[in-house]
C-alpha positions in Angstrom: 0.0 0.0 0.0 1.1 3.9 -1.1 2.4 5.6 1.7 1.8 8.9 -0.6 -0.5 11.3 -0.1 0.7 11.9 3.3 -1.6 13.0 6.1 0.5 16.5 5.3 1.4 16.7 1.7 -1.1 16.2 -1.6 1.3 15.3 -4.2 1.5 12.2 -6.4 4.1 10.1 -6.4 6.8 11.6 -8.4 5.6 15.7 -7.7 8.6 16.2 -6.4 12.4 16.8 -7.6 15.6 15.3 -6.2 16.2 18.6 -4.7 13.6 20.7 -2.7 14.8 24.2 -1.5 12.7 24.3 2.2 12.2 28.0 3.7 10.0 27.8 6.7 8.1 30.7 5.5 5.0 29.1 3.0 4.7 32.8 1.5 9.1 32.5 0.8 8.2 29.3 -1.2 6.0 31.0 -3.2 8.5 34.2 -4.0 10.9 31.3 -5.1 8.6 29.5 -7.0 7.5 33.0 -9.1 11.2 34.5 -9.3 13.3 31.9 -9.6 11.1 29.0 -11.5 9.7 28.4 -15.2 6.4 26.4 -15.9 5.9 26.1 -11.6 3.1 23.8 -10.1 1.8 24.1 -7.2 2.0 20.8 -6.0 1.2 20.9 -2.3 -1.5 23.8 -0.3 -2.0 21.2 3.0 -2.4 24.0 5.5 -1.1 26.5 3.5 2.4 25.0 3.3 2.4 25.6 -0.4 5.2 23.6 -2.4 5.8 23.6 -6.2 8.0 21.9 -8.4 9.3 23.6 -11.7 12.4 24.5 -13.4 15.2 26.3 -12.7 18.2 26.7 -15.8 16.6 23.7 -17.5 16.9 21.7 -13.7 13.8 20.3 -12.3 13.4 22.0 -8.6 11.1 21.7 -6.1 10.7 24.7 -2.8 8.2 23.5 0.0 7.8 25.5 3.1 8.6 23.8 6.1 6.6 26.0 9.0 8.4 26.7 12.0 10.5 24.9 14.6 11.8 21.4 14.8 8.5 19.1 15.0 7.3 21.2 11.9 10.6 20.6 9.6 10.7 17.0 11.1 7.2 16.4 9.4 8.1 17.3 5.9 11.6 16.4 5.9 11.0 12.8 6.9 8.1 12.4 4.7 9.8 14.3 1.8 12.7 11.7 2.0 11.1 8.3 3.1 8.0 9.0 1.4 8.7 10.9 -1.4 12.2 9.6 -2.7 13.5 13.1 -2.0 17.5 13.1 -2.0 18.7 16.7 -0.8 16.9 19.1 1.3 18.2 22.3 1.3 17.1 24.7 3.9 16.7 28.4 3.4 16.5 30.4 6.5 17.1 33.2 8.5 18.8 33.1 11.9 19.7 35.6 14.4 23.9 36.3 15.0 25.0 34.8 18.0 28.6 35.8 16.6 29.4 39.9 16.7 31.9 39.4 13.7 28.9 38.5 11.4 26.4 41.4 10.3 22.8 41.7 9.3 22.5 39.9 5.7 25.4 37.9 6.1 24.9 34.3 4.8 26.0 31.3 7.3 26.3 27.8 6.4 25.5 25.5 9.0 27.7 22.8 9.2 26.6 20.8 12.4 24.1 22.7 14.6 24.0 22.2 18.5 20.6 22.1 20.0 18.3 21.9 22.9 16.3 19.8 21.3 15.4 15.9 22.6 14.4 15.5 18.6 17.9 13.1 18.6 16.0 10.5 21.7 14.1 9.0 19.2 16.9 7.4 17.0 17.8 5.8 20.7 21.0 8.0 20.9 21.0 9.3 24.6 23.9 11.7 24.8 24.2 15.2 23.3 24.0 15.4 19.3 24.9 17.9 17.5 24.3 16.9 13.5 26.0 17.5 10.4 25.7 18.7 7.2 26.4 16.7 3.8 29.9 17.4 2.7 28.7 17.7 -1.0 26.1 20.4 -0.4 28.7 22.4 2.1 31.5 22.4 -0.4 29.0 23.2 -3.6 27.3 26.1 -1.6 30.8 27.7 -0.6 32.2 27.5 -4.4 28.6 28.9 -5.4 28.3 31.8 -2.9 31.9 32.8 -4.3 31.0 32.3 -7.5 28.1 35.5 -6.7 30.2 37.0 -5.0 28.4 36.3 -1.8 31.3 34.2 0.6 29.0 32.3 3.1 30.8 31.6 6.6 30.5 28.0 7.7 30.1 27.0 11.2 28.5 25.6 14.0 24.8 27.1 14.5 22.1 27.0 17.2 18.7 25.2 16.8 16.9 26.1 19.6 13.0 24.5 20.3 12.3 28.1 22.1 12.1 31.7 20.1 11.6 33.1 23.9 14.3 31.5 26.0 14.4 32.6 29.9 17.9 30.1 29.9 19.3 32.6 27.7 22.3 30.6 26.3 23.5 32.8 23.5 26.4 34.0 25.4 28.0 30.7 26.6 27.0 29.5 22.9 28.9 32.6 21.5 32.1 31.7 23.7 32.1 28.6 21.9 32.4 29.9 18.6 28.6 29.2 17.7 27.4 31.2 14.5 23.7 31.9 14.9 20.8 30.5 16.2 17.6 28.9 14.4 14.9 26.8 14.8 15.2 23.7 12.0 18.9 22.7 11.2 19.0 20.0 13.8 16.2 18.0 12.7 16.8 18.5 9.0 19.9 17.2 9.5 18.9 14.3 12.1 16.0 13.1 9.5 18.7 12.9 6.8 21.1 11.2 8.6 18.6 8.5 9.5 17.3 8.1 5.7 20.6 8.3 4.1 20.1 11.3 2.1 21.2 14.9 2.3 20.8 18.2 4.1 22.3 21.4 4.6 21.1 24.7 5.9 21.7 28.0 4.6 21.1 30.9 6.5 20.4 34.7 6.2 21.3 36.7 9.5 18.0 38.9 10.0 18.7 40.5 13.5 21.0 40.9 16.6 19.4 39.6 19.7 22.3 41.3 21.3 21.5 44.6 20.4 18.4 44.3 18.5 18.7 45.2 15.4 16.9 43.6 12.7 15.0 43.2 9.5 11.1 43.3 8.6 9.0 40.3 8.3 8.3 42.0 4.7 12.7 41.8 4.1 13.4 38.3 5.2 10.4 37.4 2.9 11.3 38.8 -0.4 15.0 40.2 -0.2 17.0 37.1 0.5 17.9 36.3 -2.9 21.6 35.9 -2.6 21.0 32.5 -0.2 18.1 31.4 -2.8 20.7 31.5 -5.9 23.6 29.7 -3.8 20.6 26.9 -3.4 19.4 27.2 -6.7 22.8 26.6 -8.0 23.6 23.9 -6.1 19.9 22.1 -6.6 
């Protein structure tokens, strides 16, 4: 019996790409899908998590959102992968700089991400996990980025399960040369590790919780194009 539709995604077997570009925000997947994509279907509206397949330089691509947080991306990811015979997720973010080098706009590559998350327990792992990143996507996104004169900076990152954390753990995370903090990487990355496919997360810095500065919900929507044409080229 046909695992497909899923109780989350409406697409037929074979909707999909190899590669799906995943922003959290639905609205994001649809800027990519009208920007950045010829002859684009909507193949997936389940709660308004919109995702389309189409074409992108003569490559088929697909963009799905993911929602937010861990147990959202853990939902599409795994059944995008096991379900779906998706082989590379790429995530397409925004994260706030735990690092004062970086600056607003800057574009991080996460290549393992630390996490307060127990999404790891249920793989039967019971010490602390911090994921990875696939080594092929990493080193295709940094020659990309250069290539558009956009150098990402790899490093560690921060998924945390809480946007309002009274632990506040930014500052030991920053002494220990953590990047930036998000809410996804570490299940993307968990749920690929466990199907043997790929994952890597690319993301914009959109504020400072340090200081607060920060960009618009209307910004980190539609002016992050540099991180969707390092994906695009790498899809």
């Amino acid at each position: 019996m046909s695992s497909i539709p899923t109780p989350h995604i409406t697409a037929k077997e074979g909707d999909f790409a190899r590669t799906v570009l995943m922003p959290g925000d639905p609205l994001r997947s649809k800027f990519i899908a009208e920007t950045f994509l010829t002859d684009a279907v909507l193949v997936n509206n389940v709660r308004g998590v919109q995702g389309y397949t189409g074409y992108y330089k003569g490559k088929r691509v697909s963009v799905m959102a993911s929602g937010m947080g861990m147990p959202a991306i853990g939902i599409y990811s795994y059944e995008l992968y096991n379900f779906y015979g998706v082989e590379n997720i790429i995530r397409i973010g925004s994260a706030g700089m735990i690092s004062q080098k970086l600056k607003v706009r800057d574009i991080v590559v996460a290549m393992s991400a630390y996490t307060n998350s127990a999404f790891a327990a249920q793989f039967g792992f019971e010490g602390t996990c911090a994921p990875c990143c696939s080594w092929d996507l990493l080193r295709d996104a940094m020659a990309a980025g250069k290539a558009l004169g956009q150098e990402p900076v790899p490093g560690a990152v921060y998924s945390s399960d809480c946007f309002y954390d009274e632990s506040a753990p930014l500052g030991k995370l920053q002494k220990l040369g953590v990047l930036a903090v998000e809410m996804e990487a570490a299940a993307l990355y968990l749920n690929a590790a466990r199907a043997g496919k790929n994952a890597l997360a690319l993301l914009t810095i959109s504020d400072n919780p340090f200081t607060g500065e920060g960009l618009s919900a209307e910004d980190r929507q539609l002016t992050f194009t540099k991180m969707m044409e390092i994906a695009l080229a790498i899809a």
